[in-house]
C-alpha positions in Angstrom: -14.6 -26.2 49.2 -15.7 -22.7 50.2 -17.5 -19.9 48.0 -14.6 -17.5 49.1 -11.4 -20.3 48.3 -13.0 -20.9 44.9 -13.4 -17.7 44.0 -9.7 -17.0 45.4 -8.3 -20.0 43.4 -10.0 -18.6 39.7 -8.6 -15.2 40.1 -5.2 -16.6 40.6 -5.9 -19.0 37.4 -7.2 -15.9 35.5 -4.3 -13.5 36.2 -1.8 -14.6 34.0 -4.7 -14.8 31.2 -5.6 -11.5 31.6 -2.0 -10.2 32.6 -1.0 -11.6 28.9 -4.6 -10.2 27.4 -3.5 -7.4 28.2 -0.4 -6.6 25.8 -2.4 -8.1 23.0 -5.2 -5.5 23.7 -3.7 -2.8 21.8 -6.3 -0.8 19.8 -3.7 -0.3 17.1 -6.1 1.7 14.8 -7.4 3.5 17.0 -4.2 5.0 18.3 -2.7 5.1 15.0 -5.7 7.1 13.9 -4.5 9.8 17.0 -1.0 10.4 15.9 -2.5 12.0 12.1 -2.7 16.0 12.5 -5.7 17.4 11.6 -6.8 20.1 9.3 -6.9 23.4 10.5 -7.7 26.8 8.9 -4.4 28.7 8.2 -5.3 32.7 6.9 -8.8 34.2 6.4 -12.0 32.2 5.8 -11.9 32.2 2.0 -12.7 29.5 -0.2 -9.8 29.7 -1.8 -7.2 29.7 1.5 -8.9 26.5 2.7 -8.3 25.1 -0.9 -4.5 25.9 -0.9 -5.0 24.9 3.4 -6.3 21.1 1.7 -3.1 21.0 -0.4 -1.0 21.9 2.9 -1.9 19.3 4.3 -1.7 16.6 2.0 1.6 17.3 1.4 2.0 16.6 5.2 0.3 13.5 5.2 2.7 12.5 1.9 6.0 14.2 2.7 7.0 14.2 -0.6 8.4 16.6 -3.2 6.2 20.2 -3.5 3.6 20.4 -6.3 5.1 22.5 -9.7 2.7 25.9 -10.2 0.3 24.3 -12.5 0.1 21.3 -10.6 -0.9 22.9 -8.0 -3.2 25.5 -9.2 -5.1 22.7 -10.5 -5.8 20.8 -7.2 -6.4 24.1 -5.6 -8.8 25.2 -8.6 -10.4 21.8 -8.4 -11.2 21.5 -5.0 -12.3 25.2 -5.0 -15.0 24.8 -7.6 -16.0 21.8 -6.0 -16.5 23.7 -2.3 -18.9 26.2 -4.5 -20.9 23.8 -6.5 -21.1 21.0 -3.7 -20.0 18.3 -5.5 -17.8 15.1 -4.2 -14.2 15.9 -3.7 -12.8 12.7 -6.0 -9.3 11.3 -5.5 -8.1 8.4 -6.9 -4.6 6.2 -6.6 -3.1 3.2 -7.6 -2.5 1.0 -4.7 -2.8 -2.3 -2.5 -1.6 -4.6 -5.8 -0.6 -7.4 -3.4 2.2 -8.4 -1.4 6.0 -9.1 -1.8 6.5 -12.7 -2.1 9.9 -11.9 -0.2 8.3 -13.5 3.2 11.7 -14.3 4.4 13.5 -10.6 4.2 10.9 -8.4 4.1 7.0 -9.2 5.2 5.2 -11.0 7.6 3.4 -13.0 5.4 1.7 -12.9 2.3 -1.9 -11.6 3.1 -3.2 -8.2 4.0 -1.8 -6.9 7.6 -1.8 -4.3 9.6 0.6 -2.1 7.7 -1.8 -2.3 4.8 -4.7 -1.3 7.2 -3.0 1.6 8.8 -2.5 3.3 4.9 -6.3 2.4 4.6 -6.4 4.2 7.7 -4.7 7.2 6.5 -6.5 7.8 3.3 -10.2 7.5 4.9 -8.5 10.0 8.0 -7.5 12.6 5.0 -10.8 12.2 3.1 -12.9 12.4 6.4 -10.5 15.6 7.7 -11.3 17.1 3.6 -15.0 16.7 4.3 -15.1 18.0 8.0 -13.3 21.3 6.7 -15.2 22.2 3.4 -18.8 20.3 4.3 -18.6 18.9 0.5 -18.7 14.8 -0.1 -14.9 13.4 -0.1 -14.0 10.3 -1.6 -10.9 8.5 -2.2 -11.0 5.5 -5.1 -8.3 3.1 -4.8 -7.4 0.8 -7.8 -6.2 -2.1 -6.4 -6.4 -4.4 -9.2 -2.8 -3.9 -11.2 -3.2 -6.4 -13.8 0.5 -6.6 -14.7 1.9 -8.4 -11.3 -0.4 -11.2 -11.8 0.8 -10.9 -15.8 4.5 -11.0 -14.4 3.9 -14.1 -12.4 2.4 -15.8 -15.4 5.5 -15.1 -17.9 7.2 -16.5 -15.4 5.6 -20.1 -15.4 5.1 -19.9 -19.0 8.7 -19.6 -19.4 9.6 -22.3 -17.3 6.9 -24.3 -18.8 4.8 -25.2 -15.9 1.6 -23.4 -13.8 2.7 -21.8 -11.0 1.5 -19.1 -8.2 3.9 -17.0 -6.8 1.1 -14.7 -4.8 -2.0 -15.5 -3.7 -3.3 -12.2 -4.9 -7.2 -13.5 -4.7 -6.9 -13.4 -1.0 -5.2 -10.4 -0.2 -7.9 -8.7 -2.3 -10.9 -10.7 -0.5 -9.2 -9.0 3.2 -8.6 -5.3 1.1 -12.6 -5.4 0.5 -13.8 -6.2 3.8 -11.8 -4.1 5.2 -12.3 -1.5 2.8 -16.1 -1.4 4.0 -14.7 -0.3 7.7 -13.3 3.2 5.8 -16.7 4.9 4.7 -14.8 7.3 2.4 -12.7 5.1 0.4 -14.3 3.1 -2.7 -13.2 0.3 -4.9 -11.9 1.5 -7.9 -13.5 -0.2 -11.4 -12.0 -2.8 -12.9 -10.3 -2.2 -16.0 -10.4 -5.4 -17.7 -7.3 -7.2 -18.9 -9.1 -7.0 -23.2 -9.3 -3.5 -22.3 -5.5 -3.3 -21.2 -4.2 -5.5 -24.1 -5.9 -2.8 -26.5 -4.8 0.3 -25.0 -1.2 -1.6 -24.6 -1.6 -2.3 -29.2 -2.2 1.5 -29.4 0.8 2.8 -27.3 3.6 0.5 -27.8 3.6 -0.4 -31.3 6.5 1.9 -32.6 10.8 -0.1 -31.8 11.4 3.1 -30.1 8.5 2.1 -27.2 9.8 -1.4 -26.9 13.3 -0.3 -26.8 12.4 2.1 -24.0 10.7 -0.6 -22.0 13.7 -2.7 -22.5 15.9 0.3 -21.4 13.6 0.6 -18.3 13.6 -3.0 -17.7 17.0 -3.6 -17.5 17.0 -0.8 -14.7 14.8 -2.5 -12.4 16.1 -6.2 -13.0 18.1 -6.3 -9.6 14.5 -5.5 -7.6 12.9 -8.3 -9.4 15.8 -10.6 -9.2 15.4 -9.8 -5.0 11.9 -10.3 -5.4 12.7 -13.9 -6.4 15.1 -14.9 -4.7 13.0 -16.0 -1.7 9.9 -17.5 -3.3 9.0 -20.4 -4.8 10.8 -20.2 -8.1 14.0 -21.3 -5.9 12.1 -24.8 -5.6 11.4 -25.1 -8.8 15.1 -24.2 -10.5 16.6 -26.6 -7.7 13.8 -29.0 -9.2 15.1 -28.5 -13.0 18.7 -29.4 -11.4 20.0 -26.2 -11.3 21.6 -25.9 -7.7 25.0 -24.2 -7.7 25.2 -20.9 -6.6 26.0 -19.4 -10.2 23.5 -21.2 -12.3 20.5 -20.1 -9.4 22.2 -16.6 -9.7 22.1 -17.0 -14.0 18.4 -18.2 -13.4 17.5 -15.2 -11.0 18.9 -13.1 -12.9 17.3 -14.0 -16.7 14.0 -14.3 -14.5 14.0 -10.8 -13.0 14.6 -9.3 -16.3 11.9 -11.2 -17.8 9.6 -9.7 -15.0 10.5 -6.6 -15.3 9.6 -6.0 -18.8 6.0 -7.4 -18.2 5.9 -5.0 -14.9 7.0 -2.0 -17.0 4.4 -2.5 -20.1 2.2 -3.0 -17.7 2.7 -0.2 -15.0 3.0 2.2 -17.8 -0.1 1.2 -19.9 -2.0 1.7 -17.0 -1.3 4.4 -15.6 -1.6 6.4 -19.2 -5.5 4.1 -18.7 -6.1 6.2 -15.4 -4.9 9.3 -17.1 -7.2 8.9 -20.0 -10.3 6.9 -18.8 -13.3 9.2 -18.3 -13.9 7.9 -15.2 -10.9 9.0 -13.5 -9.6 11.8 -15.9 -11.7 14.5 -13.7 -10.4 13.8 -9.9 -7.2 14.1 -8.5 -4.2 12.1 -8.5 -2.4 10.7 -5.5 0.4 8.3 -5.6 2.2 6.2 -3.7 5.2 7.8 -5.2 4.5 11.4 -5.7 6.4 14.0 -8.3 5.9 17.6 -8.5 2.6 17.2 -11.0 0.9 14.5 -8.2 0.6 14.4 -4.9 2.2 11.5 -2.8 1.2 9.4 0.0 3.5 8.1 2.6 2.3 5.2 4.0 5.0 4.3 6.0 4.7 6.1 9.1 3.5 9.3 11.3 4.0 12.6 9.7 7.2 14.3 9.5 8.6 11.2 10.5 11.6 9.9 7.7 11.2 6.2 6.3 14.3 4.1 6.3 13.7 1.5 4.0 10.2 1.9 2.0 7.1 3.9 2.1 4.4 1.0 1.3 3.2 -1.8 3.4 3.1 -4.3 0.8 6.6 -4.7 0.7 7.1 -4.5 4.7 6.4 -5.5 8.4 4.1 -2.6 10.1 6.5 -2.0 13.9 4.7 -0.6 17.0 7.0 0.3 19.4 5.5 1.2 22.8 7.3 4.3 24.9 5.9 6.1 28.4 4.1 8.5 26.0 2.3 6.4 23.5 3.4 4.4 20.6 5.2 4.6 17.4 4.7 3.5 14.1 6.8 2.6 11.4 7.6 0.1 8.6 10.7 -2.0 8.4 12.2 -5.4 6.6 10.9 -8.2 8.5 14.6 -9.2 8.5 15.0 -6.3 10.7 12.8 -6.9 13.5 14.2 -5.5 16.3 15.2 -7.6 19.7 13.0 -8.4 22.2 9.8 -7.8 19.8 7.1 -10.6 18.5 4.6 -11.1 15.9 1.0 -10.4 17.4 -2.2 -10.2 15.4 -5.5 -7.9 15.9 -8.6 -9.1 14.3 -10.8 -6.6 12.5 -14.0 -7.1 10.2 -12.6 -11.0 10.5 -9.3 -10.3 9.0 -6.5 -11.4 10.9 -3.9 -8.2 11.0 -0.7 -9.2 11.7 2.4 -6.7 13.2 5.6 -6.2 15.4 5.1 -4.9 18.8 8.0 -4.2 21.0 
C-alpha cells in the first residue's frame, strides 16, 4: 500500500473522531467566564465612589433585593477603609453543602458538576474584578461544611433504626477542594466543629418559645424535604419495611420530611448566628446565596440580568449550555426538564469530571 493511500485512508478514519471531538471541546469556563461584566469606574476617582461602584456591582452579579441604608453604608465603609489601609478585602458565605439526592427530578448526579464550578467561577471573577479595581488583596471564604444536612441524614436512619447514606457528602467535598485550588481568590472556610455547634446550639435554643419556633419553621418547610425524599434511597428502604401503597409511602414521606426539617432548621440557624458571632468571620462581609436587604446575594444560576426559573444554586440543579450563532447561554434547570435534542457531556478539570447539558 502506498504512503499517499494510507495517509488518505487515516484521515477518513479520523474525521468522524475529530468531527465528534469537536462538540465536546467546549471550554465551558472559559466562555462562561466572558459573559460576567466587569467593574468599571462610574463618577469621579474617589475612594469612596469606587466603594459604592464595588456594591454596584455585586448587586449585579446577585440580582437580588437592594441593601437597606445601614447595610449598605457598612459594606461601602468597610471596603473604603480597607482601600486606605491596604488590607484584604474579606467576604465570606455559606455555600457548596452538597447535592440534592433528588437525581431523578432535579440533578445530574450526586457529585460536584459543572453548575457548582461555574458559581466557583463567579465568586473568584468578583473577587479578582474587586482586586483589579482598588489594588487591595480580595478574598472570598466559602464554608462549605454545613454540619446539619449530614445531621438530617443521620435522624433519619436513626429513626428508622438502621445506618444509612443518603449523600455521599465526603466526595463532593474532595472535587469542591481541588477545584477550589483552580480559583486563587477563594479559600476554605474553617471548620467549625460539630462539639462547637452542639454548645452554641445549648446556649440558643434552651427557652419552649425557641423549640416552638423551630417547630413552627419546620412544619413550613416539610413539603421540600418530603420532595427531597421522595426519589432517594429511603423509598427502598420503606418498601423494605413493607410499606408499599401509595398512602402509607406518602404517611412515611411525609413524617420523614418533617423529621428533617426540624434538624435542618436548628441547624441552619445555629450556624449562621456561629458565622455572625465567631471572630473569625464577624469582621468581613456577608454574601449569601439568598440575599435580604442587610446581605448581599449571589445568584448562581446564570448570566447577569438574566431571571432564573426554577432555583438560583447548582446543588439542587442541572447547569444547561445552550449554543446560538453568537455564543452560548447559561442557565440552571430541573434535570427533569432537559430540553429535546440535548445530552449529558462532561469536561474534565483539575481531574474532576464536570458533568452538564449542552444543546
Amino acid at each position: 500500500m502506498s504512503k499517499i493511500l494510507k495517509i488518505l485512508i487515516l484521515a477518513v478514519l479520523a474525521f468522524p473522531v475529530m468531527g465528534a471531538a469537536a462538540v465536546e471541546e467546549l471550554d465551558v469556563p472559559a466562555i462562561y467566564k466572558r459573559t460576567l461584566p466587569k467593574l468599571e469606574i462610574d463618577g469621579p476617582d474617589l475612594p469612596l465612589i469606587r466603594a459604592n461602584n464595588i456594591v454596584d456591582y455585586l448587586q449585579l452579579l446577585g440580582g437580588g433585593i437592594p441593601l437597606n441604608n445601614e447595610a449598605r453604608d457598612s459594606y461601602t465603609g468597610y471596603i473604603e477603609s480597607h482601600m486606605r489601609t491596604g488590607d484584604a478585602i474579606q467576604f465570606v458565605i455559606l455555600g457548596f453543602p452538597c447535592k440534592s439526592t433528588n437525581v431523578e427530578k432535579k440533578v445530574l448526579s450526586q457529585k460536584f458538576d459543572m453548575g457548582d464550578y461555574l458559581g466557583l467561577i463567579r465568586l473568584e471573577h468578583l473577587a479578582e474584578q474587586i482586586q483589579e479595581f482598588v489594588g487591595v488583596p480580595c478574598e472570598v471564604h466559602i464554608i462549605n461544611k454545613e454540619p446539619y444536612i449530614p445531621e438530617m441524614f443521620k435522624a433519619i436512619g436513626a429513626d428508622l433504626g438502621m445506618g444509612m447514606e443518603l449523600l455521599n457528602s465526603a466526595e463532593y467535598e474532595a472535587s469542591f477542594l481541588q477545584l477550589l485550588g483552580t480559583c486563587p481568590h477563594l479559600r476554605c472556610g474553617a471548620d467549625l466543629t460539630e462539639e462547637y455547634l452542639k454548645q452554641k446550639a445549648m446556649k440558643i435554643y434552651h427557652t419552649e418559645a425557641a423549640k416552638a419556633q423551630i417547630v413552627a419553621d419546620a412544619e413550613g418547610s416539610k413539603r421540600f424535604f418530603t420532595g427531597e425524599l421522595e426519589y432517594s434511597v429511603v423509598n427502598a428502604v420503606l418498601n423494605g419495611k413493607g410499606k408499599v401503597s401509595k398512602n402509607a409511602l406518602e404517611k412515611e414521606r411525609k413524617r420523614l420530611g418533617l423529621l428533617m426539617s426540624g434538624v435542618y432548621q436548628l441547624g441552619v440557624t445555629v450556624f449562621r448566628d456561629v458565622v455572625r458571632a465567631h471572630e473569625l468571620y464577624s469582621s468581613m462581609l456577608r454574601l449569601s446565596v439568598h440575599g435580604d436587604e442587610t446581605k448581599i446575594g449571589i445568584n448562581f444560576a446564570s448570566q447577569p440580568g438574566r431571571a432564573c426559573v426554577n432555583t438560583c444554586v447548582p446543588w439542587h440543579a442541572a447547569l444547561l449550555c445552550e449554543r446560538s450563532g453568537d455564543g452560548v447561554s447559561f442557565d440552571l434547570v430541573r434535570s427533569e426538564n432537559r430540553p429535546a435534542e440535548s445530552h449529558v457531556t462532561t469536561m474534565t478539570v483539575a481531574s474532576v469530571d464536570l458533568s452538564y447539558i449542552l444543546r
